[in-house]
C-alpha positions as CSV (number, residue, x, y, z in Angstrom):
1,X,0.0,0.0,0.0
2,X,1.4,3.3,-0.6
3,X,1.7,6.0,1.9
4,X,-0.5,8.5,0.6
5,X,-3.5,5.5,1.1
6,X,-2.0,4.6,4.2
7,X,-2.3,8.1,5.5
8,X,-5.9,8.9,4.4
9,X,-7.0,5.1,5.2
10,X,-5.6,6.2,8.9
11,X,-7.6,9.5,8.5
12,X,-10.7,7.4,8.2
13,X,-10.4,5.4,11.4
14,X,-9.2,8.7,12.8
15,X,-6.0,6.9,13.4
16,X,-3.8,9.8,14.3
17,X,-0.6,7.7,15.2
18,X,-0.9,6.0,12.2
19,X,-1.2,9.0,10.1
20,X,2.0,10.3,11.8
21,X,3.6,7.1,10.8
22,X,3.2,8.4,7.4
23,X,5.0,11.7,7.9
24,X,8.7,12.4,7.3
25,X,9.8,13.8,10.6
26,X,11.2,17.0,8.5
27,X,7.9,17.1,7.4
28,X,6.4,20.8,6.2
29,X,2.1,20.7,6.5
30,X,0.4,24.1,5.2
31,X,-3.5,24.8,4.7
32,X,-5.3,27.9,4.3
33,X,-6.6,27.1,8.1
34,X,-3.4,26.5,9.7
35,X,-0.8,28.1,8.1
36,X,2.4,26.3,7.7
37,X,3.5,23.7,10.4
38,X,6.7,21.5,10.4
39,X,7.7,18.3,11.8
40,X,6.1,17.6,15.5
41,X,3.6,20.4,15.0
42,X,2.1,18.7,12.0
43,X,1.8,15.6,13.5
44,X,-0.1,17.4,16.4
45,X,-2.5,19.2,14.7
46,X,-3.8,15.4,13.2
47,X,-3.7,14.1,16.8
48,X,-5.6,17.3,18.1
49,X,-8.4,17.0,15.0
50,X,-8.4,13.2,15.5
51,X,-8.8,13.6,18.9
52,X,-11.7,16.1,18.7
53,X,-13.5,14.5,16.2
54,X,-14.0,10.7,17.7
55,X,-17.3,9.8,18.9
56,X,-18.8,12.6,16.4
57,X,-20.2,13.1,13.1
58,X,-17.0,13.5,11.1
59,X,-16.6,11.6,8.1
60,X,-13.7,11.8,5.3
61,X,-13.7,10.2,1.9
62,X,-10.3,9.9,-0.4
63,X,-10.2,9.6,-4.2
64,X,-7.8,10.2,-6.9
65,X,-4.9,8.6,-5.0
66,X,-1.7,8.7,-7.4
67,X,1.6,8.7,-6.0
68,X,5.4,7.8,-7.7
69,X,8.6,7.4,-5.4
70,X,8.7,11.4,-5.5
71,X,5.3,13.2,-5.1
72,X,1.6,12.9,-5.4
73,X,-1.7,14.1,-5.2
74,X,-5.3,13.2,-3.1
75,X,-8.6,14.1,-3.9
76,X,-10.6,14.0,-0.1
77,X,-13.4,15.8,1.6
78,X,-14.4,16.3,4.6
79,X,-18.2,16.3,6.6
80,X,-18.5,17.2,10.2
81,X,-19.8,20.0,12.5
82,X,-17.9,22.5,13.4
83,X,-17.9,22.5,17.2
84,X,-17.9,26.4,17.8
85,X,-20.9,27.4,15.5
86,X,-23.1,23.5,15.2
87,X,-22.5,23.9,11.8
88,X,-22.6,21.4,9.1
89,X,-19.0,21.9,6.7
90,X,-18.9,19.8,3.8
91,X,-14.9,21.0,3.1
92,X,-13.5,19.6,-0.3
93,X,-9.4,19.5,-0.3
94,X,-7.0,19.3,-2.9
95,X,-3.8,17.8,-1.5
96,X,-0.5,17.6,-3.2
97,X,2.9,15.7,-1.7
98,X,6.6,15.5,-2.1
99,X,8.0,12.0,-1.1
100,X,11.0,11.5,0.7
101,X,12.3,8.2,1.9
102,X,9.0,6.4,1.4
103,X,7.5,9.0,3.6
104,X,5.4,12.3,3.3
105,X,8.2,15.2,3.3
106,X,5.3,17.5,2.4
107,X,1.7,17.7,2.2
108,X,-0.4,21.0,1.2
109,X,-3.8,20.8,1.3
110,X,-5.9,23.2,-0.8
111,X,-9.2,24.6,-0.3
112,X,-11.6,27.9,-0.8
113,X,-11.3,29.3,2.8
114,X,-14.1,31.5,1.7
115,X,-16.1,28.3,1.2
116,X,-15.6,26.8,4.5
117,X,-16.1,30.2,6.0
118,X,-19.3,30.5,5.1
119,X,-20.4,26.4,6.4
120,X,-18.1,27.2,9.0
121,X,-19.2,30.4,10.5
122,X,-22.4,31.3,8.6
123,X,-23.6,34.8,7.7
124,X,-20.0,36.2,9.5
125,X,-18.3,33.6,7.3
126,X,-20.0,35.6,4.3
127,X,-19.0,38.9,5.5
128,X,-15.1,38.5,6.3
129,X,-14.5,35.0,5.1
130,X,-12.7,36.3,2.0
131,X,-10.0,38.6,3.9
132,X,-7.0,38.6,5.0
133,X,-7.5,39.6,7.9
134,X,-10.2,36.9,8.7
135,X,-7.2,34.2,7.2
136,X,-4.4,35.8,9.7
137,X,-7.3,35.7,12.6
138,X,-7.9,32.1,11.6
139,X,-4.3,31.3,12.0
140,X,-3.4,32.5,15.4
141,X,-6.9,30.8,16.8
142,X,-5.5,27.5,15.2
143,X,-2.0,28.0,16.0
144,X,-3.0,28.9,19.3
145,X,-5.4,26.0,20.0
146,X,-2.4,23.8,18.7
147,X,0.1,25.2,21.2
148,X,-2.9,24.9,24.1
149,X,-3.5,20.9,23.2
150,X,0.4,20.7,22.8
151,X,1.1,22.2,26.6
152,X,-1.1,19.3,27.9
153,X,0.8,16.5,26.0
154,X,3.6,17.4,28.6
């Protein structure tokens, strides 16, 4: 199995070890939500989601899968509530990878944040959802949730 199925076949079962198992440990993560994590950090920000998410109504599905011994690319999206507004986000991602050892050295997942904010976060989704400033808002919230479920790993 390759590791781009491994990882999103781990994703699934909300497997977040697993799905670390995939990652390079110089690994480089960036999405429009997060921003650009490396190495531990992304690791933790799939244990943190994983963690958040069991026992509710998230669901992923993965398509597209290719991968060669250098990159690839996944086709997956995303159903679940978001816990701070009970809103239902239907988030479709366009991921793309560099390989490096048989591992992931770097995944970037692409979506419309303007989309999601507007599942996400409703009619203040549709306001600001498109800014910058709402993306560099977005950013420190996750960055900073990260850090908090990070602190109580220790």
């Amino acid at each position: 199995m390759n590791v781009i199925l491994q990882f999103y076949e781990a994703f699934r079962k909300l497997d977040a070890e697993a799905m670390a198992e995939c990652y390079h440990p110089d690994v480089t993560f960036e999405d429009p939500a997060f921003g650009v994590l490396k190495g531990e950090h992304a690791c933790n920000m799939w244990r943190m989601l994983c963690k958040t998410q069991t026992g509710k109504d998230f669901l992923v599905v993965f398509s597209g899968i290719e991968e060669d011994e250098e990159k690839g690319k996944a086709h997956w999206e995303a159903h679940y509530t978001f816990s701070q507004t009970g809103r239902r986000v239907h988030n479709i991602i366009e991921a793309s990878f560099l390989l490096k050892d048989g591992k992931i050295i770097q995944h970037t997942d692409h979506f419309p944040l303007y989309r999601w904010a507007r599942q996400a976060m409703g009619f203040s989704g549709f306001l600001i959802g498109w800014s910058g400033f709402f993306k560099k808002k977005l950013n420190a919230k996750t960055v900073g949730l990260l850090a908090k479920f990070e602190a109580s790993l220790d």
